[in-house]
Residue frames relative to the residue before (quaternion, step in Angstrom):
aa qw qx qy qz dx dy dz
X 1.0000 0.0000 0.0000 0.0000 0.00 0.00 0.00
X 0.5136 -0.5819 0.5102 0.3707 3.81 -1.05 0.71
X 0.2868 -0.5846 0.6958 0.3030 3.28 -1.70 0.48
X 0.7090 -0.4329 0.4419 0.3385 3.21 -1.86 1.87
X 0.1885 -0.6370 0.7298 0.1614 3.68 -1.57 0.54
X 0.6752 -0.1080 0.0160 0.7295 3.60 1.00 -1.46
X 0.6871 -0.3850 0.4047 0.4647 3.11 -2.01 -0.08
X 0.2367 0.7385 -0.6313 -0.0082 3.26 -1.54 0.08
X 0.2408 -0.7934 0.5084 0.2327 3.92 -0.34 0.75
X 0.2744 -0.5594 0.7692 0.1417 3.89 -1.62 0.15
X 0.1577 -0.7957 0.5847 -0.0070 2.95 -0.92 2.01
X 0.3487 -0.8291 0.4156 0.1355 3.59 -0.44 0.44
X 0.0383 0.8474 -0.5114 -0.1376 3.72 0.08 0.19
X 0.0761 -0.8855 0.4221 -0.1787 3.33 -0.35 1.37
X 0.4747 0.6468 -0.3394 0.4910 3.33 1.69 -0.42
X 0.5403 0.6159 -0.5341 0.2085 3.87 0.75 -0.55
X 0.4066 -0.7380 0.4275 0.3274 3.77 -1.09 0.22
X 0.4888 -0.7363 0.4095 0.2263 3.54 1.44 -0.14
X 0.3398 0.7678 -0.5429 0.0184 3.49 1.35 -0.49
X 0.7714 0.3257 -0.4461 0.3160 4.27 0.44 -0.30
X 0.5956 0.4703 -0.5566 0.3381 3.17 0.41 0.37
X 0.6867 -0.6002 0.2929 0.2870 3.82 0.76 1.41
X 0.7765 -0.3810 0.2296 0.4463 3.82 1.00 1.04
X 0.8275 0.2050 -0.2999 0.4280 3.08 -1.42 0.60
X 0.7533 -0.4066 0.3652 0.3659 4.03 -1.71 0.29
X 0.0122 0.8263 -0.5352 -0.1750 3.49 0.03 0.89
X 0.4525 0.6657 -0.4498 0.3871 3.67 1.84 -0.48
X 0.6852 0.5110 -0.1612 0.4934 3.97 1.10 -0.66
X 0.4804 0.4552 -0.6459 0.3806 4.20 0.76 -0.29
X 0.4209 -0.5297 0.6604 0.3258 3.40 -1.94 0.07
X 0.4164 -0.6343 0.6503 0.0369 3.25 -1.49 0.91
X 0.8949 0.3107 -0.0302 0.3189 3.21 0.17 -1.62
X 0.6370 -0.6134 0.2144 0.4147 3.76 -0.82 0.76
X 0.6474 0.2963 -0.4006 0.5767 3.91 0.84 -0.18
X 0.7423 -0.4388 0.3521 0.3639 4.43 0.40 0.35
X 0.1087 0.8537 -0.4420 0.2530 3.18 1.99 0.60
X 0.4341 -0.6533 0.6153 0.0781 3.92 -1.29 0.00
X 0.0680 -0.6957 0.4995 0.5118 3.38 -0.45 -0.31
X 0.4830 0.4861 -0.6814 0.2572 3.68 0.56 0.15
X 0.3451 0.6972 -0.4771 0.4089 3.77 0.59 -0.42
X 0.6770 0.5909 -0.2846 0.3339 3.72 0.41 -1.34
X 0.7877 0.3628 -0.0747 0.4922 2.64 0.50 -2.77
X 0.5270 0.5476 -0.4786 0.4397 4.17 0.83 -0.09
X 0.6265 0.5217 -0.3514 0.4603 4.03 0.79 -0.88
X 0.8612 0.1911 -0.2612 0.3919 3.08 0.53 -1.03
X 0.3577 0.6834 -0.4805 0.4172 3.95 1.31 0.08
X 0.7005 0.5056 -0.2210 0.4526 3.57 1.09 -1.39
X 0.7512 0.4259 -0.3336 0.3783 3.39 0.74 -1.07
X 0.5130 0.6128 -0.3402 0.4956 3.54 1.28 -0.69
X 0.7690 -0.4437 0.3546 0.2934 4.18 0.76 -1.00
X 0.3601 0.7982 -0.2638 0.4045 2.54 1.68 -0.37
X 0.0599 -0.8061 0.5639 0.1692 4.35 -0.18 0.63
X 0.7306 0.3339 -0.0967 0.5877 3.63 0.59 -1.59
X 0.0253 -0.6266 0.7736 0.0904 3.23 -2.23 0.36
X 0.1963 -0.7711 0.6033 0.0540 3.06 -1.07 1.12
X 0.0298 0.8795 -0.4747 -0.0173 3.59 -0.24 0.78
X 0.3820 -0.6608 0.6335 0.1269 3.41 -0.41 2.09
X 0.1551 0.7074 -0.6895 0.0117 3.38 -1.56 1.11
X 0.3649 -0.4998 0.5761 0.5340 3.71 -1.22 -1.31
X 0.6636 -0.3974 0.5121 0.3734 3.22 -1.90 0.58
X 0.5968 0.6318 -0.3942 0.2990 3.78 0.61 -0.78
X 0.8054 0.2410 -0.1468 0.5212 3.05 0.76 -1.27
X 0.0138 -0.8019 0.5964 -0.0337 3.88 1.07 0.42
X 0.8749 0.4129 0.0218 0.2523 2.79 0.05 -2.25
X 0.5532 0.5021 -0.3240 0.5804 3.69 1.87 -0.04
X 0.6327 0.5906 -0.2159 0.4520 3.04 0.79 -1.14
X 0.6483 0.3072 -0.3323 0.6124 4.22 0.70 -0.68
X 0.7058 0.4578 -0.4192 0.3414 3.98 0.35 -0.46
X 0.7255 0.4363 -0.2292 0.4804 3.61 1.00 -0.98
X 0.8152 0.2044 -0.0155 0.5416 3.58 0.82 -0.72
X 0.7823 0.5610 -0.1705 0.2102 3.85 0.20 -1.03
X 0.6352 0.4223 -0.2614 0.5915 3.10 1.40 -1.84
X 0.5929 0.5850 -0.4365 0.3400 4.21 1.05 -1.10
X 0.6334 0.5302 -0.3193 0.4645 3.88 0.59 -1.53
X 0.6597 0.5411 -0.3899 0.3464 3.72 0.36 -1.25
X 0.5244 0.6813 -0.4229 0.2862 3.56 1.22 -0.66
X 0.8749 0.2300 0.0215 0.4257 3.13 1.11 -1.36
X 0.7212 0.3060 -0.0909 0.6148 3.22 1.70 -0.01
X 0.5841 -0.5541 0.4404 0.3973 3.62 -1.51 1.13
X 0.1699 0.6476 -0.7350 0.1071 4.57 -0.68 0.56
X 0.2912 -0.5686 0.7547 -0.1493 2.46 -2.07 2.05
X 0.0237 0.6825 -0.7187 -0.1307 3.54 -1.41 -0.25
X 0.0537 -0.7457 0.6638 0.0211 2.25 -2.21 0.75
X 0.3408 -0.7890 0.4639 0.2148 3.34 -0.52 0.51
X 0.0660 -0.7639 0.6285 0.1306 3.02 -1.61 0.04
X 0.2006 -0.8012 0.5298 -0.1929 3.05 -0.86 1.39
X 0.5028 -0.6945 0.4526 0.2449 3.33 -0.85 1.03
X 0.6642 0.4849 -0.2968 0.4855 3.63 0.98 -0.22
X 0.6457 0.5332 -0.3442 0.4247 3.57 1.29 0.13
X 0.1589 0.7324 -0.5680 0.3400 3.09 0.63 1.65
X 0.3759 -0.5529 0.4953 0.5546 4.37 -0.90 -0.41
X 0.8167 -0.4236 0.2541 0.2983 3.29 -1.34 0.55
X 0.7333 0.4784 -0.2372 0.4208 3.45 0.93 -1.14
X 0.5286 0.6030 -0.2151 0.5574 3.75 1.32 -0.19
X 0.5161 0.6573 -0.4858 0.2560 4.20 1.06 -0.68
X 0.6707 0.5610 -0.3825 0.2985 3.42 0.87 -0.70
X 0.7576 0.3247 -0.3140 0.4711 3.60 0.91 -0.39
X 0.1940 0.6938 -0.4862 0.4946 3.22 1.35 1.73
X 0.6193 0.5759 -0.2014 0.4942 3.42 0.90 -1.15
X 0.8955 0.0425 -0.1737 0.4075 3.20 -0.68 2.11
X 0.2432 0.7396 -0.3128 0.5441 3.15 2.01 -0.21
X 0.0832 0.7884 -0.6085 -0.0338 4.11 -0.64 0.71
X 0.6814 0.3667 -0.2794 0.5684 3.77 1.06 -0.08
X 0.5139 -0.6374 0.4688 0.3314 3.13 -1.28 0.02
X 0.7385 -0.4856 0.3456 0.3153 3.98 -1.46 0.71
X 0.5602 -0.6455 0.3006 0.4233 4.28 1.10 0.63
X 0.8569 -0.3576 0.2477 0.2765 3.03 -1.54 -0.11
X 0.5101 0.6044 -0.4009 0.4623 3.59 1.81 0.12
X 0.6152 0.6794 -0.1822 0.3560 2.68 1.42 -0.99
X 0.4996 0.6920 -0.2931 0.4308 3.19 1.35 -1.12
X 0.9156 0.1778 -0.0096 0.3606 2.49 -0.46 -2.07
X 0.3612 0.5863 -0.5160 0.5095 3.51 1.23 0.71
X 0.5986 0.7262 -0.1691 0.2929 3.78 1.09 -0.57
X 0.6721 0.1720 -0.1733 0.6991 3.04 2.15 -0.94
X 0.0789 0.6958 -0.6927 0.1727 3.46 0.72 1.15
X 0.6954 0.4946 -0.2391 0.4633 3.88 -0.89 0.73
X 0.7667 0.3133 -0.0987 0.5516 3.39 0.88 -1.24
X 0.6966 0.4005 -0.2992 0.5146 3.83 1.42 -0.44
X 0.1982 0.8752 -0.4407 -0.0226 3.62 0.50 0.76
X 0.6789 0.3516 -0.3487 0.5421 3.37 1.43 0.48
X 0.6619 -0.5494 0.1932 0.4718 3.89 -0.90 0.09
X 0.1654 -0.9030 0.3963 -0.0152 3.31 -0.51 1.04
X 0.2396 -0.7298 0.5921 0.2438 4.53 0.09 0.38
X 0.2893 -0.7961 0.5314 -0.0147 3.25 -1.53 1.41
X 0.0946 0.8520 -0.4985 0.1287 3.54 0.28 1.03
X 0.5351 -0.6463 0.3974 0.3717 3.56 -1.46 0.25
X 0.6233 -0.4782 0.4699 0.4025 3.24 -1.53 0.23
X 0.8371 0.3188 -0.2669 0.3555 3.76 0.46 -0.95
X 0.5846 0.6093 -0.2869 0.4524 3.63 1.44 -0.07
X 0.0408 -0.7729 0.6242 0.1061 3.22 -1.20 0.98
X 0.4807 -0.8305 0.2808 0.0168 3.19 -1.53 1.23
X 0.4052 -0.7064 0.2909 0.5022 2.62 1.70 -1.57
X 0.3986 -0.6810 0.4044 0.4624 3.49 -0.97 -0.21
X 0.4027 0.5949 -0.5426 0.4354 3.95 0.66 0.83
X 0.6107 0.5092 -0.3811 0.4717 3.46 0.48 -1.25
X 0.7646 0.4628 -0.2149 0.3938 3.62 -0.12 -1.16
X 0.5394 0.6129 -0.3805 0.4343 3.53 0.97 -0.82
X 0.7631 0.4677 -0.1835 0.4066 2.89 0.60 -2.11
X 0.6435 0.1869 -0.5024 0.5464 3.88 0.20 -0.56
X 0.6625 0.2964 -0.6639 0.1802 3.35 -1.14 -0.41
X 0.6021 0.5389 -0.4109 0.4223 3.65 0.55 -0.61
X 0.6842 0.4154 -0.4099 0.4375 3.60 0.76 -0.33
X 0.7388 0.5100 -0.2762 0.3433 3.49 0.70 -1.06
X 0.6076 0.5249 -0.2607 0.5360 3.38 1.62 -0.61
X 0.3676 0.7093 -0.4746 0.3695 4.06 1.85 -0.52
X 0.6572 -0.4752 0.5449 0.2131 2.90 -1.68 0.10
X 0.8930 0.3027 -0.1330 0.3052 2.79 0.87 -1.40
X 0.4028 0.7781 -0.2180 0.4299 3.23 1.87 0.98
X 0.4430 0.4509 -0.2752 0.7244 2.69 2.23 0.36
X 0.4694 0.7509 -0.4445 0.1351 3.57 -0.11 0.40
X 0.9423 -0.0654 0.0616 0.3224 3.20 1.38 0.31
X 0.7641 0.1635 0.2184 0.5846 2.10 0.02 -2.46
X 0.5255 -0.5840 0.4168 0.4572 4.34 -1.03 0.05
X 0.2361 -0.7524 0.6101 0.0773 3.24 -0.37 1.62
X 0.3055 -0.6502 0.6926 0.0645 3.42 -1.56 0.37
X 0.2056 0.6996 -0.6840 -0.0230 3.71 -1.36 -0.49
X 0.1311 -0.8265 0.5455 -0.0468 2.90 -1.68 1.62
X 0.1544 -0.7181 0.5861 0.3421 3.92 0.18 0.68
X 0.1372 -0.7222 0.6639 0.1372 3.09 -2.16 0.55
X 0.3389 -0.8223 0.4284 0.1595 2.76 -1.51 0.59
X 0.4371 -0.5191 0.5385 0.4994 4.01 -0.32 0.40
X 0.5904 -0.6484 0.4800 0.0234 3.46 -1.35 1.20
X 0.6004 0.5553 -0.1377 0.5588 3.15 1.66 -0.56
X 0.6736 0.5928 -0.2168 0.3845 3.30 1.38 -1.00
X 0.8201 0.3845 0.0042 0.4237 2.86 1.88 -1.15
X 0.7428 0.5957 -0.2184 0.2135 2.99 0.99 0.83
X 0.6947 -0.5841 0.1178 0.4030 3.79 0.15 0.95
X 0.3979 -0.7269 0.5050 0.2415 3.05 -0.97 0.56
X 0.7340 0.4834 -0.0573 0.4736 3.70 1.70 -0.74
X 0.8146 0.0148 0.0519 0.5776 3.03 1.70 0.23
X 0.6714 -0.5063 0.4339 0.3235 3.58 -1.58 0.29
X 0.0960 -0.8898 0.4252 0.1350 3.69 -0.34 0.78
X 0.2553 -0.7331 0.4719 0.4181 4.14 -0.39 -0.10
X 0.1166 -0.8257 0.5474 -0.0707 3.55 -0.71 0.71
X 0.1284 -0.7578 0.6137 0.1805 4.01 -0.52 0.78
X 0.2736 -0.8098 0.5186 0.0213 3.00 -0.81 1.51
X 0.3391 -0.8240 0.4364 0.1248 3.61 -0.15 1.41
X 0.1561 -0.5840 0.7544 0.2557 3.61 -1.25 0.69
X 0.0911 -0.6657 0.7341 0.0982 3.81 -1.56 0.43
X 0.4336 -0.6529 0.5515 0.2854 3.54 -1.42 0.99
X 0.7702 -0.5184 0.1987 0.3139 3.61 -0.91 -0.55
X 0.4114 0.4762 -0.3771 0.6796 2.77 2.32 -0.45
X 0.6028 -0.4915 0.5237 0.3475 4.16 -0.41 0.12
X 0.5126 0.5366 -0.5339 0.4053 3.68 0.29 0.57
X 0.3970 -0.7774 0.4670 0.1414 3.40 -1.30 0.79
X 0.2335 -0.7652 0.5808 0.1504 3.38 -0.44 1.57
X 0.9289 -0.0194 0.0433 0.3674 3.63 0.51 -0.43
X 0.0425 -0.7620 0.6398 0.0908 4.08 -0.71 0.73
X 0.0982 -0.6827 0.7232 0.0371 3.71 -1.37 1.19
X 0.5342 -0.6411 0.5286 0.1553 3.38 -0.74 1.81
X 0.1031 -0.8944 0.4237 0.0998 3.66 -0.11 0.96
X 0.2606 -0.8499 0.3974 0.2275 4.05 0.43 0.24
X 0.7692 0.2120 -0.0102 0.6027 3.71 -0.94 -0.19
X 0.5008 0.6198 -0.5654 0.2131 4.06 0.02 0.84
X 0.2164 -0.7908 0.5673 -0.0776 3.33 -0.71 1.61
X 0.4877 -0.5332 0.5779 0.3792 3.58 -1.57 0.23
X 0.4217 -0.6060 0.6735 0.0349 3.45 -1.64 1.50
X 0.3585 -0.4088 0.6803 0.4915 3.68 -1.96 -0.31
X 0.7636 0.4407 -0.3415 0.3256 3.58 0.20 0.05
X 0.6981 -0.5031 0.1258 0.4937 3.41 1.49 -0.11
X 0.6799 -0.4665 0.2131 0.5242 3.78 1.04 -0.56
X 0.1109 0.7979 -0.5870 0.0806 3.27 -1.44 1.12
X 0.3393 -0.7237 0.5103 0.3174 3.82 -0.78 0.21
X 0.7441 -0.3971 0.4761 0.2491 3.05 -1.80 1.66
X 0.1376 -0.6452 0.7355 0.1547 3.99 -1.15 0.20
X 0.6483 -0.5114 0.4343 0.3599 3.15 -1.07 -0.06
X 0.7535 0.3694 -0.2916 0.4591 3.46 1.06 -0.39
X 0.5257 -0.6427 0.2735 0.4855 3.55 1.60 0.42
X 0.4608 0.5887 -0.5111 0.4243 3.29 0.87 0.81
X 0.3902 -0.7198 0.5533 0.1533 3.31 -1.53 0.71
X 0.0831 0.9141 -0.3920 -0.0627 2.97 -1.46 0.54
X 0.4965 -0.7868 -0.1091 0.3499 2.61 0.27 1.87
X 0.0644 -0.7729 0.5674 0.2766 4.25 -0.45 -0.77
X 0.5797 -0.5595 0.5338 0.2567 3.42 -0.95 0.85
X 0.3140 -0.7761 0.5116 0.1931 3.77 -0.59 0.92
X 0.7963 0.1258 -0.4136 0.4232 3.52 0.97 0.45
X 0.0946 -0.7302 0.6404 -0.2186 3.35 0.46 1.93
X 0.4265 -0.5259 0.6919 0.2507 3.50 -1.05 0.67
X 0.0589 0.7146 -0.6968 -0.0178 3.18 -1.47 0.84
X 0.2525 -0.7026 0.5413 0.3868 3.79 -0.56 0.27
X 0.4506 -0.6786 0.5536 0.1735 4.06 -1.69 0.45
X 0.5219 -0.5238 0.4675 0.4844 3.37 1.20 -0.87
X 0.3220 0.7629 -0.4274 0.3627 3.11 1.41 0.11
X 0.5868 0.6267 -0.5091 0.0606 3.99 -0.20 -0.09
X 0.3831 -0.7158 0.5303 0.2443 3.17 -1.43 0.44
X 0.2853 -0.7673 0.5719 -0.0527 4.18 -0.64 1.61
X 0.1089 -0.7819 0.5868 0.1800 3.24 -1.21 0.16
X 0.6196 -0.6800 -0.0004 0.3919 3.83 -0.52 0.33
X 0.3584 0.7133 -0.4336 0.4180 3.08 1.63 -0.19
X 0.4382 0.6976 -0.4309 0.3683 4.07 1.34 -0.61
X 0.4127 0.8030 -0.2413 0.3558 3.52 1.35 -0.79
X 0.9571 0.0335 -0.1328 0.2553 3.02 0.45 -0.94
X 0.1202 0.7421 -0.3260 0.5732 2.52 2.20 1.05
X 0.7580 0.2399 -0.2249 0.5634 3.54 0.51 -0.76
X 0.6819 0.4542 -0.4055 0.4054 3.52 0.38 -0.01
X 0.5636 0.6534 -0.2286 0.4507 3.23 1.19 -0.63
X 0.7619 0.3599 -0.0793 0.5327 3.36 1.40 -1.31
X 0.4925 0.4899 -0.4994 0.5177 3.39 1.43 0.07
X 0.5770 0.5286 -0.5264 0.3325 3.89 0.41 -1.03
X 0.8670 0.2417 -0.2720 0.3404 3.71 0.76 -1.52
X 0.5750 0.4984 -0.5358 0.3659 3.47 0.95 0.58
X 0.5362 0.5288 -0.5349 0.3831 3.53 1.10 0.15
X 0.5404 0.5678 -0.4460 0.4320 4.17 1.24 -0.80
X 0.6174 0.5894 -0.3291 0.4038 3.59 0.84 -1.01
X 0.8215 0.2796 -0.3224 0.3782 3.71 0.44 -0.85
X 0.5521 -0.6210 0.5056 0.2323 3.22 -1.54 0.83
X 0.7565 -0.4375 0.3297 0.3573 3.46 -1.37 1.14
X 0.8584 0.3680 -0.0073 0.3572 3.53 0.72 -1.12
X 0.3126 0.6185 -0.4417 0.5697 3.03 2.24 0.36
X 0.2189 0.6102 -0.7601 -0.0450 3.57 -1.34 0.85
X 0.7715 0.4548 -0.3652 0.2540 3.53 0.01 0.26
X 0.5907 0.6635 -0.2671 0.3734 3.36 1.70 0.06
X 0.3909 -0.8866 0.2454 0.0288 3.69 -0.21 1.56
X 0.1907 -0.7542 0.4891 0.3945 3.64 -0.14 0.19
X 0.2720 -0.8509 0.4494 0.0083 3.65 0.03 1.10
X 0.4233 -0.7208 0.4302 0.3408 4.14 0.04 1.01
X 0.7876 0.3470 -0.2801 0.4251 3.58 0.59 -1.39
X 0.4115 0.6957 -0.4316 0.4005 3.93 1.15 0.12
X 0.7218 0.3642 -0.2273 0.5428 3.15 0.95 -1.83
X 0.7364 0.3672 -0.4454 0.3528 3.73 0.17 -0.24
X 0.4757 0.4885 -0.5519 0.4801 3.61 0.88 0.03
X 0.6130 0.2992 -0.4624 0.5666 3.75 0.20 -0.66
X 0.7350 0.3925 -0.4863 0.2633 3.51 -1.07 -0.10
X 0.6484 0.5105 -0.3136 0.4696 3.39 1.48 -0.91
X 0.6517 0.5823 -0.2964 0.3852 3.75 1.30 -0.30
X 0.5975 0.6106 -0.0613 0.5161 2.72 2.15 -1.18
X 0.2818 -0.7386 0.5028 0.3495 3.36 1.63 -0.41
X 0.3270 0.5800 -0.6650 0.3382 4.09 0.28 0.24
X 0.9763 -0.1347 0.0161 0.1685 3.98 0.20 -0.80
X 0.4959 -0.6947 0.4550 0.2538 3.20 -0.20 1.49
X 0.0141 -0.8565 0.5088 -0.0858 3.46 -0.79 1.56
X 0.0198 -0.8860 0.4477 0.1194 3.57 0.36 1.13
X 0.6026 -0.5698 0.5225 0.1981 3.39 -1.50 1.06
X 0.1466 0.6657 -0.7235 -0.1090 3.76 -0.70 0.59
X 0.4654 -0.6941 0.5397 0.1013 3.54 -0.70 1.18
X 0.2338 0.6690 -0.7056 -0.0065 4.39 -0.91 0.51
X 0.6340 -0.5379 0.5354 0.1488 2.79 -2.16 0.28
X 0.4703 0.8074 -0.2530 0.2507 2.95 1.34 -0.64
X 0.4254 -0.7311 0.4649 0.2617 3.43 -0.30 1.15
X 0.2418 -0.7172 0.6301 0.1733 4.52 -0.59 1.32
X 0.0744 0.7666 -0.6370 -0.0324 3.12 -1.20 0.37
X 0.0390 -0.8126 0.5745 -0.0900 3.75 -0.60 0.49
X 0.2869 -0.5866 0.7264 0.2142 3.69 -1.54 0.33
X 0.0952 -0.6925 0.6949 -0.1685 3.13 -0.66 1.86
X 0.8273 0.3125 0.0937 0.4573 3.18 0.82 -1.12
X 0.2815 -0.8376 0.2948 0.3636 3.79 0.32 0.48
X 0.2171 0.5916 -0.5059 0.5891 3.69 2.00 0.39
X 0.6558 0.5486 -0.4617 0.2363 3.68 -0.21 -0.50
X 0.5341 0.6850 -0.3969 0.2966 3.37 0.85 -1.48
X 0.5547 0.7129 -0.2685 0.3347 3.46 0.85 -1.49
X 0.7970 0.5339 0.1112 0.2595 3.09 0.65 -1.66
X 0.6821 0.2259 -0.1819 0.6713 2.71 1.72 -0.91
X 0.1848 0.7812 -0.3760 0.4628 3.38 1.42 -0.11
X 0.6472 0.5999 -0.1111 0.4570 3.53 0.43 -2.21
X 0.7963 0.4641 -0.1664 0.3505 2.82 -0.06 -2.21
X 0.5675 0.7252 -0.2197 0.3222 3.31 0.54 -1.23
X 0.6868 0.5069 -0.0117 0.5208 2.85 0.67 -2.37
X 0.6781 0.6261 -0.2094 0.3231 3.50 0.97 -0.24
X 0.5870 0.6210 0.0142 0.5192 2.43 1.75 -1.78
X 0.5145 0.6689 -0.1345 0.5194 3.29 1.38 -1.04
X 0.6828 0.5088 -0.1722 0.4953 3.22 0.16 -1.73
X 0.7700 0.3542 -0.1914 0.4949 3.67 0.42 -2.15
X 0.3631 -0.6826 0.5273 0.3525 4.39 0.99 0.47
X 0.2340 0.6671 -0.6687 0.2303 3.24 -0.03 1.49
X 0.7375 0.0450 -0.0167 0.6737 3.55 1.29 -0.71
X 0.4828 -0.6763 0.4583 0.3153 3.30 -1.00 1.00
X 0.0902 -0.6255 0.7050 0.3220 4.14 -1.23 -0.73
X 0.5059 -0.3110 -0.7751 0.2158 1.02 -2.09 2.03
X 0.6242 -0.6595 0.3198 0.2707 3.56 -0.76 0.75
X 0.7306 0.2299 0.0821 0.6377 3.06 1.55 -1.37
């Protein structure tokens, strides 16, 4: 593992429920040959890159799976916090459009959750997605940069080649990034229904036409990399996205990569693109497991990660 240069934390979102991949914790199946995770993965290589702290956004439900399969093991060798999210963690004046509500308020929400526990700059990634060791290199090296202090509210987003990421078992959603020439991101269009072609990859229309998408479109994972002052930006934007929603809205989210596209339109923040090759892989789909399973086993083989991992 790397010795720390500066602080920096690895946030985790973990609270999702996963409902298509057909029940149960998909942030928890083992992948790997000793019962590995892939958060297991993206923690090795977050750590080896510089990474000190993990913060891992969950539910109270799963508390008690979550420290046996993954939590009490990491703590061994790394600073781990928690936080939770919870549908009742809203400000008071706002409880009523709680009522009937069965999930929780998205990924702003989340990471608006360890507000307190992230007190240095920290990169937000899922629980079920693996990245690589490039991705991770590259933000800590950005957030720890010099030039990541310049001012203005900086941002950073790894991409991914569109091609890299996408399922064998199904249609995937994917925010497909325009980038300017200096690598900053002028714009991401949430893409729906995008599948592998004989030609390389395109999304389903509603009338069952296709259309096509260049396989090395930048796309963004959730991958971004925030610092704490980001804080009150999201709190600020949960109050007005809670005035925005209508009594009878229970399924509409406050969603991180939403709110930075509006800010990036809004000019509020200068978001720079670190670009990898790195091949994504995730369990969208419970066909997946297989696959990354594979991958993994591969990775292994090519001494990217030792076995037992840890």
């Amino acid at each position: 593992m790397a010795e720390n240069k500066a602080n920096a934390a690895l946030v985790i979102m973990a609270a999702g429920i996963g409902s298509r991949y057909g029940g149960g914790i998909k942030q928890l199946e083992a992948v790997g040959p000793n019962g590995e995770i892939i958060m297991d993965y993206s923690i090795y290589d977050a750590v080896r890159a510089g990474f000190n702290k993990v913060i891992f956004i969950i539910r109270k439900d799963i508390e008690k799976d979550f420290l046996e399969i993954i939590g009490n093991r990491v703590a061994k060798f790394v600073d781990v916090e928690y936080a939770f999210q919870e549908l009742d963690d809203i400000p008071e004046d706002y409880k009523e459009k709680r009522q009937g509500r069965t999930k929780p308020w998205g990924t702003g929400q989340a990471v608006l959750a360890c507000r307190g526990l992230a007190r240095a700059p920290f990169v937000v990634i899922n629980a079920d997605d693996y990245y690589g060791r490039e991705a991770f290199q590259k933000v800590y090296d950005w957030l720890t940069g010099e030039h990541a202090r310049s001012g203005a509210l900086n941002v950073c987003m790894v991409s991914f080649l569109l091609g890299n990421t996408l399922s064998d078992n199904g249609s995937v959603t994917r925010g497909v990034c325009r980038v300017d020439r200096n690598r900053f991101l002028e714009d991401v269009e949430e893409t729906y229904n995008i599948i592998k072609t004989k030609d390389g990859a395109g999304t389903r229309l509603e009338d069952g036409a296709i259309r096509p998408i260049p396989v090395d479109a930048p796309v963004s994972m959730n991958m971004w990399g925030l610092y704490p002052e980001f804080f009150d930006v999201l709190e600020e934007e949960f109050t007005a996205f809670l005035n925005q929603l209508a009594i009878d809205d229970k399924k509409r989210e406050y969603l991180l990569p939403i709110l930075i596209g509006q800010m990036v339109h809004e000019k509020k923040v200068a978001v720079e693109v670190l670009s990898t090759g790195d091949k994504w892989f995730g369990v969208t789909y419970k066909e997946d497991k297989e696959s990354v399973r594979q991958a993994l086993e591969k990775l292994i083989h090519a001494g990217v990660y030792p076995t037992p991992l840890y």
